[in-house]
C-alpha positions as CSV (number, residue, x, y, z in Angstrom):
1,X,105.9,117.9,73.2
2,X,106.8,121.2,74.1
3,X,109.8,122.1,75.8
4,X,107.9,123.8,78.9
5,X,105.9,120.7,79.6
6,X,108.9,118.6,78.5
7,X,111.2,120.0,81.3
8,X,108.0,118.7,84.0
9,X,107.8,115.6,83.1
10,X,112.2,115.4,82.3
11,X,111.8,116.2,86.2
12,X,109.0,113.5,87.4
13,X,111.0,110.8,85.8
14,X,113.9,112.1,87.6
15,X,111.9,111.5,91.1
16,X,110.7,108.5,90.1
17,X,114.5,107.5,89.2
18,X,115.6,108.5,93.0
19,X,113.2,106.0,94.2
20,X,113.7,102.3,93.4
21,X,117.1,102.0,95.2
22,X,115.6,103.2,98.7
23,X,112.3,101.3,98.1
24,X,114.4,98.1,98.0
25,X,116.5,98.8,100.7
26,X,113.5,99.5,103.3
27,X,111.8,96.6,102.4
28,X,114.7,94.9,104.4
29,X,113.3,96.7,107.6
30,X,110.0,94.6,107.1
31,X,111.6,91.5,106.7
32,X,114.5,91.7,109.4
33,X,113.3,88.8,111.1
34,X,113.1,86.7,108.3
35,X,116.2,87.3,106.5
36,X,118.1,86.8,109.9
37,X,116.4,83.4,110.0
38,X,117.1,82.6,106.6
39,X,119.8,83.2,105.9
40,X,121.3,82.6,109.6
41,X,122.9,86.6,109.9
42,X,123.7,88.0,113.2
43,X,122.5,91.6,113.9
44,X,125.8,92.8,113.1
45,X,125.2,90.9,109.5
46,X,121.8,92.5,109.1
47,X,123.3,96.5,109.8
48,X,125.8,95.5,107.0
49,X,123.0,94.8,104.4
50,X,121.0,97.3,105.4
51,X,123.6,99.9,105.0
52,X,125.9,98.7,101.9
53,X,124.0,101.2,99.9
54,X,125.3,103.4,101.5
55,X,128.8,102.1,102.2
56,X,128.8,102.2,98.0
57,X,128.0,106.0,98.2
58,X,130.4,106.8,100.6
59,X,133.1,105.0,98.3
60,X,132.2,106.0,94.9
61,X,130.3,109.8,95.2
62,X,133.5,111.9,94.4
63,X,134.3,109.5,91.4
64,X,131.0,109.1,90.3
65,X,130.5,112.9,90.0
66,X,133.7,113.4,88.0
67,X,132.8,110.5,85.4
68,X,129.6,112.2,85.0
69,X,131.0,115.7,84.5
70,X,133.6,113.9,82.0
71,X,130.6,111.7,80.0
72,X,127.8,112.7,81.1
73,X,124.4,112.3,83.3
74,X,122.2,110.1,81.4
75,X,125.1,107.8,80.4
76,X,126.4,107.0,83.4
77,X,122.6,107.2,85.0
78,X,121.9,104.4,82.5
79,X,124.9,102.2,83.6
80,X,123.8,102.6,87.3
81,X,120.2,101.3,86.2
82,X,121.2,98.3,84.8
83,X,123.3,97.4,88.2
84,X,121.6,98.7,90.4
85,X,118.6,96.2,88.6
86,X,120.7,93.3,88.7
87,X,121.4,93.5,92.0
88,X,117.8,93.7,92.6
89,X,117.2,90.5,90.6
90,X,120.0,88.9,92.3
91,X,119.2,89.3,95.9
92,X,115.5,87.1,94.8
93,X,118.4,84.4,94.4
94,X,120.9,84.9,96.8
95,X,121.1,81.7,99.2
96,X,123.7,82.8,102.1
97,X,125.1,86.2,103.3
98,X,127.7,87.6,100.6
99,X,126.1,87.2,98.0
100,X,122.9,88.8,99.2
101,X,124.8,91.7,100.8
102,X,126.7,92.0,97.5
103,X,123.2,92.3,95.6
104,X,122.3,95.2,98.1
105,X,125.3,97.1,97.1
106,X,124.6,97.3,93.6
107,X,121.3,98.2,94.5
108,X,122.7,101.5,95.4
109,X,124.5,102.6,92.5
110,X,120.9,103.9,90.8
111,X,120.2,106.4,93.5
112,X,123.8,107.5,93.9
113,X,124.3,108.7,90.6
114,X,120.7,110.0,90.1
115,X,121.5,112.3,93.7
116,X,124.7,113.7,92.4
117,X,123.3,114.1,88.9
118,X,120.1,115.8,90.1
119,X,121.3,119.6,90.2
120,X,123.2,119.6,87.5
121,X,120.2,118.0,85.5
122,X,117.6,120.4,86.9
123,X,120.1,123.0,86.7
124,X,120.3,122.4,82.9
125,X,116.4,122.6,82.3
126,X,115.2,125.0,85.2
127,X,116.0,129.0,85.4
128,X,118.0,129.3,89.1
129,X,115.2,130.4,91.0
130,X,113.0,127.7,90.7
131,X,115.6,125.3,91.8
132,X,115.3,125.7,95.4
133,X,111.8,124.5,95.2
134,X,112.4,121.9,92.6
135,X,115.4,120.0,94.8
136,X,113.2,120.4,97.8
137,X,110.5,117.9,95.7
138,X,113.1,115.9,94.6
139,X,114.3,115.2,98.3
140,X,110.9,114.6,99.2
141,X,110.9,111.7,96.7
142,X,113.8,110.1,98.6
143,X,112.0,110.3,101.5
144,X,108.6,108.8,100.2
145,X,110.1,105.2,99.3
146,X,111.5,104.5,102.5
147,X,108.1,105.6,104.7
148,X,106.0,103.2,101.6
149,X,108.0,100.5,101.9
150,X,108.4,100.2,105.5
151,X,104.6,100.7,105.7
152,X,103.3,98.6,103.0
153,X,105.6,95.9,102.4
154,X,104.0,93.6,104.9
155,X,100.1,94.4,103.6
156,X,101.0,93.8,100.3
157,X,103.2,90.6,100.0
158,X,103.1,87.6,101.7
159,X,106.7,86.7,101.5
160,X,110.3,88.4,100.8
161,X,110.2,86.8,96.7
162,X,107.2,88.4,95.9
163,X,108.3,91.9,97.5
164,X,111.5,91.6,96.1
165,X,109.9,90.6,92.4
166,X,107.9,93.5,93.2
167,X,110.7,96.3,93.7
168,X,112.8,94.6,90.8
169,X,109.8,95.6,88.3
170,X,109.6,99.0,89.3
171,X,112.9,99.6,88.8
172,X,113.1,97.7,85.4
173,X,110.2,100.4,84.9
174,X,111.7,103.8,86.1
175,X,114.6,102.1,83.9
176,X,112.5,102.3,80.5
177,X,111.0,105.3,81.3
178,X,114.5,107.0,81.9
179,X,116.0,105.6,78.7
180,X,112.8,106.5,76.6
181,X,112.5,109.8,77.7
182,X,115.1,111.3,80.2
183,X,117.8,114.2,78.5
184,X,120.7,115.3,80.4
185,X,120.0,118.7,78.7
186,X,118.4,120.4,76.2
187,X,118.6,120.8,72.8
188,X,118.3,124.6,72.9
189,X,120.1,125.6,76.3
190,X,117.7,128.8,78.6
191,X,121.0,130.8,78.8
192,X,124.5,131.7,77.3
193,X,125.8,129.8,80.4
194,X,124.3,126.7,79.9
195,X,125.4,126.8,76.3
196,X,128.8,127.4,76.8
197,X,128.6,124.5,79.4
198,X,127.5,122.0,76.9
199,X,129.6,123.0,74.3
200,X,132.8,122.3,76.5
201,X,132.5,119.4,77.5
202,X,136.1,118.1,76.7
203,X,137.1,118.1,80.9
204,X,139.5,116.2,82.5
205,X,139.1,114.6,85.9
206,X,141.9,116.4,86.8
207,X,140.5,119.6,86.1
208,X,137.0,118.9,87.7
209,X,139.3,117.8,91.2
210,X,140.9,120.9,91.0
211,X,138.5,123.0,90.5
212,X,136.0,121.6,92.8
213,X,138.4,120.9,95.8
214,X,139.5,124.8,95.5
215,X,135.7,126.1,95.7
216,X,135.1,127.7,99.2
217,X,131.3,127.2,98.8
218,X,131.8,123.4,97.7
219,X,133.3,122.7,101.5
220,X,131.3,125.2,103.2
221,X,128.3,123.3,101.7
222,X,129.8,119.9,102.7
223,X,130.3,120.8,106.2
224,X,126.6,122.0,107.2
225,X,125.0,119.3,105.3
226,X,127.2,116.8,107.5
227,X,126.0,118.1,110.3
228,X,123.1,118.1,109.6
229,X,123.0,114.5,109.1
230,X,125.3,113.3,111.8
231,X,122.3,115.1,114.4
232,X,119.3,114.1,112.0
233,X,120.4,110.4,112.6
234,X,121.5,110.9,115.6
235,X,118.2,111.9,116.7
236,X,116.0,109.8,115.2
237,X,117.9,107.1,116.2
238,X,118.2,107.1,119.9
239,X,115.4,108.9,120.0
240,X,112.4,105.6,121.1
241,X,114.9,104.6,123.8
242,X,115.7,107.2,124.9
243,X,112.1,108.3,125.5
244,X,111.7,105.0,127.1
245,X,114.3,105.5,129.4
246,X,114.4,108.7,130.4
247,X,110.0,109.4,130.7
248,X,109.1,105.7,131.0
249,X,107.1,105.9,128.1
250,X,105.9,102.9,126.1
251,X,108.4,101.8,123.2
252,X,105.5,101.9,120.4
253,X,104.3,105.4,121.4
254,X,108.0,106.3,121.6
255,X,108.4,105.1,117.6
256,X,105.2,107.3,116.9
257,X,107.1,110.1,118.3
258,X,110.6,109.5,116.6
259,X,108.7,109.5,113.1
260,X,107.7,112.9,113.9
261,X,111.4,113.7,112.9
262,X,110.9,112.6,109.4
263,X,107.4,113.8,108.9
264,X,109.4,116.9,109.8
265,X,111.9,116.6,107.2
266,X,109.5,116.0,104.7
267,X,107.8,119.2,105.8
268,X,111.1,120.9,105.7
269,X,111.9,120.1,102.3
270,X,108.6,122.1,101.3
271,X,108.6,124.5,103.8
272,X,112.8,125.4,103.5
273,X,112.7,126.6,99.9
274,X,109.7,128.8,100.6
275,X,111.6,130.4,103.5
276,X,114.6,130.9,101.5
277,X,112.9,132.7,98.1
278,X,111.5,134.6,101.5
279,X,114.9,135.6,103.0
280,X,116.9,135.7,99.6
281,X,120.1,135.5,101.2
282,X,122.2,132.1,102.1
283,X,124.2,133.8,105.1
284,X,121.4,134.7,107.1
285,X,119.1,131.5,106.0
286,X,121.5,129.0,107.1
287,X,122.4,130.2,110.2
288,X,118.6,130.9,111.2
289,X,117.9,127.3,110.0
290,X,120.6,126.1,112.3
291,X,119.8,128.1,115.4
292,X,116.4,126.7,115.2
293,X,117.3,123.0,114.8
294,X,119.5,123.5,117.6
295,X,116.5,124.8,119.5
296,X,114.5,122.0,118.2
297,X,117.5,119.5,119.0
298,X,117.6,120.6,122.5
299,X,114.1,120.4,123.4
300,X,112.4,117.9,121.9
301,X,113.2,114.8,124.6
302,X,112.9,116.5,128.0
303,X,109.3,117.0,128.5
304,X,106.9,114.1,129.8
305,X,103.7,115.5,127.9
306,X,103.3,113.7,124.8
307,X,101.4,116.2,122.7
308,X,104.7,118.4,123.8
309,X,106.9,116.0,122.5
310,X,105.2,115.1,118.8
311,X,105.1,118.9,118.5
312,X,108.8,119.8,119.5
313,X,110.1,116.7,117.5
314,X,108.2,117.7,114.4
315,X,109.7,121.0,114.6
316,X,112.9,119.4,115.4
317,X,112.8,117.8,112.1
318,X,111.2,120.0,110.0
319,X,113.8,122.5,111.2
320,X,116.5,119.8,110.3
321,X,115.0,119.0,106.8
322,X,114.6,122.9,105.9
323,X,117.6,123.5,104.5
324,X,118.2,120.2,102.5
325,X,117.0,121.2,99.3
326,X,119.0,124.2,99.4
327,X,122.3,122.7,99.9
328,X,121.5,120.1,96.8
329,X,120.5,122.7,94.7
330,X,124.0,124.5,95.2
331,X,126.3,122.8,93.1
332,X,124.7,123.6,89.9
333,X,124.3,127.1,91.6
334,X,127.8,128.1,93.1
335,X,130.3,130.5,91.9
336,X,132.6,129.1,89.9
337,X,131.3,125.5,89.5
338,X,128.0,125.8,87.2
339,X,126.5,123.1,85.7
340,X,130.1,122.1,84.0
341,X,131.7,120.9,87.6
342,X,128.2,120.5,89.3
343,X,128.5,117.0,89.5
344,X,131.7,116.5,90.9
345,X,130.6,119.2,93.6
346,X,127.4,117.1,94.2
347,X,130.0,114.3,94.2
348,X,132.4,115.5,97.3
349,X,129.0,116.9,99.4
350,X,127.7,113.5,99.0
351,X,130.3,111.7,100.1
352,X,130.4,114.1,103.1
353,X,126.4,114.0,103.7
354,X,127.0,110.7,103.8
355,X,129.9,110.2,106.2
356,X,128.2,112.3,108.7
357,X,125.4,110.4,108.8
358,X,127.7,107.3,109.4
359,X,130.8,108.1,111.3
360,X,129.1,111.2,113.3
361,X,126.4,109.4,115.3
362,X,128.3,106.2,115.6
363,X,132.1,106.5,116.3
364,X,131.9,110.1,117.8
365,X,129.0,111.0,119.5
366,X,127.8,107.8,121.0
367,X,131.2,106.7,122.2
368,X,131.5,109.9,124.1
369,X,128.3,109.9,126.0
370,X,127.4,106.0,125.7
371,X,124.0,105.6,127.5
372,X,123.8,109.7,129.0
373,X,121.4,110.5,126.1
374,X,121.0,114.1,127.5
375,X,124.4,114.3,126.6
376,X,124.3,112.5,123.1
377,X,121.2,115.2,122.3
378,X,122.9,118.0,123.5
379,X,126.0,116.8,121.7
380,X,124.0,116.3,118.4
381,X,122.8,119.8,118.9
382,X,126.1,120.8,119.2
383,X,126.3,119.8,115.5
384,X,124.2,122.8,114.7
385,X,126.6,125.5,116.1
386,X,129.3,124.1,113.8
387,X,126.7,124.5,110.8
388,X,125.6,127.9,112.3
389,X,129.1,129.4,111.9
390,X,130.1,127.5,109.0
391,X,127.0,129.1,107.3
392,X,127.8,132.3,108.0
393,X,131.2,131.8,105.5
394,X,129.3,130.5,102.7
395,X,129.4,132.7,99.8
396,X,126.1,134.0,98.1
397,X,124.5,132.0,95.5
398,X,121.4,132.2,93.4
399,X,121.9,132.9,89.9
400,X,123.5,130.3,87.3
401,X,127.3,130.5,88.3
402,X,129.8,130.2,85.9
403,X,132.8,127.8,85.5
404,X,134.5,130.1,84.8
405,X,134.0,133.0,87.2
């Protein structure tokens, strides 16, 4: 196959390979009731399952980045299949609470390594100005798993095995596919950078730390994608109730609403790349982004008109979702971190994406305004003027930075 179709489909196997761990985990969303039941978990129990995924990612993103700068993406890629498939295999099994929550942890490791591995692998195959574009389809296959499973899983199977069979095979699947056909790289590199990249690859974790810790743009990066989570789930959290509360209106319609924030980031991740070739400049895209989301933020629960509210929370979100694909795509694209360091960068934003979307909504915002949610929104949106001014220090990026620069 040629190498210009070969880098497509390279890249379609590397969406499909962000998709398995998140279709499993959604599926739980379905079946809440039933595993509560069966397997006799409180609520409390439940939130742990659900989110050990992510607990893993939290953990393990820094290191998992620097193991695959030191050995690189499709080996450890491979390793995370194979757990993240037992783990899926296991949970069919489980009989009682730790083991099935330790099954739904491993389920994880797939989708962490394939996030932190996806700009430095479409880095390696892709010229820098398609990458933008590219990362924003690549976070709008995390997205579709989560929105399939938690919309088809109870149309399709009739019990938890068969659903859980079901999500085991297609990641046994993606698996074959990967090892069959995935490269890391390519045999003859698009630039002198990339080259040089792959000819060095004797580096110590201890360099990669250094290195990536010291980068300006590898924190500033960090920063506004953590706030951007901590108000994403912030909002589409508390958003239903507080609808519910605050207009009266009816707890399904106020669900109907809420998913307008994630039809919004799926938009974003489209429409945010588009906007960005547009603009050309990081320092004037990311604080425009974040001036509208905090717009968006602030005005998408105080009206009582319901066609206002879908169409202010699906800007809201597609404001939110806009700049996504540009912050993965930086790692591979940064001064001074290229695709030799990219994924330890992708490593340490990660872990930060990931801990504002945990510790953000949950042990700062909420405990400060409890049940006033005009205060947790306007709080969230608060989120956005940190990003706003942290964007503005961001250094430019664009072109295939070097290690070494």
């Amino acid at each position: 196959m040629e190498k210009k179709n070969y880098k497509w489909l390279i890249f379609v196997i590397l969406c499909l390979a962000y998709m398995p761990g998140a279709y499993g985990q959604y599926q739980l969303t379905v079946f809440a009731p039933n595993l509560m039941s069966t397997y006799g978990l409180t609520t409390s129990q439940f939130s742990s399952v659900f989110t050990s995924p992510m607990i893993i990612a939290i953990f393990l993103s820094f290191i998992g980045g620097m193991i695959s700068d030191k050995v690189g993406s499709k080996k450890v890629i491979n390793l995370s299949f194979i757990i993240a498939i037992i783990g899926l295999i296991g949970r069919i099994f489980a009989k009682s609470y730790m083991p099935f929550f330790l099954c739904m942890a491993m389920t994880g490791f797939s989708q962490m390594f394939v996030n932190i591995n996806a700009s430095k692998i479409t880095g390696s195959w892709f010229k820098p100005e398609q990458m933008g574009m590219l990362m924003g389809i690549f976070s709008l296959c995390g997205q579709l798993p989560s929105a399939f499973a938690t919309a088809t899983t109870a149309v399709l199977f009739d019990n938890m095995t068969t659903a859980f069979i079901a999500a085991a095979g297609f990641a046994i699947v993606v698996f074959v596919l990967w090892v069959l056909i995935g490269k890391d790289k390519p045999n003859e590199p698009q630039n002198i950078q990339i080259a040089e990249n792959i000819m060095d690859e004797s580096i110590s974790m201890g360099e990669s730390l250094k290195v990536v810790l010291s980068n300006r743009g590898v924190w500033c990066i960090s920063i506004c994608i953590m706030m951007v989570l901590g108000c994403n789930v912030t909002l589409s959290t508390f958003l239903p109730t507080a609808l519910n509360s605050m207009h009266g209106i009816d707890m399904a319609l106020c669900g109907t609403i809420a998913s307008m924030v994630t039809l919004g980031n799926c938009v974003g991740s489209i429409v945010g790349p588009v906007l960005y070739t547009k603009l050309k400049k990081v320092k004037m895209f990311v604080p425009l982004i974040a001036a509208l989301s905090f717009v968006g933020v602030l005005m998408c629960w105080r009206f009582e008109s319901i066609p206002a509210l879908y169409i202010l929370t699906l800007f809201a979100g597609t404001a939110l979702g806009a700049a996504m694909p540009i912050f993965f795509s930086a790692p591979v694209l940064l001064d001074g971190i290229g695709t030799k360091y990219a994924g330890s960068a992708a490593g340490v934003i990660s872990t930060l994406q990931l801990l504002g979307a945990v510790l953000i909504p949950t042990y700062i915002l909420t405990p400060i305004a409890g049940e006033n949610y005009s205060l947790l929104f306007t709080l969230a949106a608060v989120c956005m003027i940190i990003m706003f001014v942290v964007g503005c220090m961001i250094p430019e990026f664009g072109k295939q930075a070097s290690p070494n620069s």
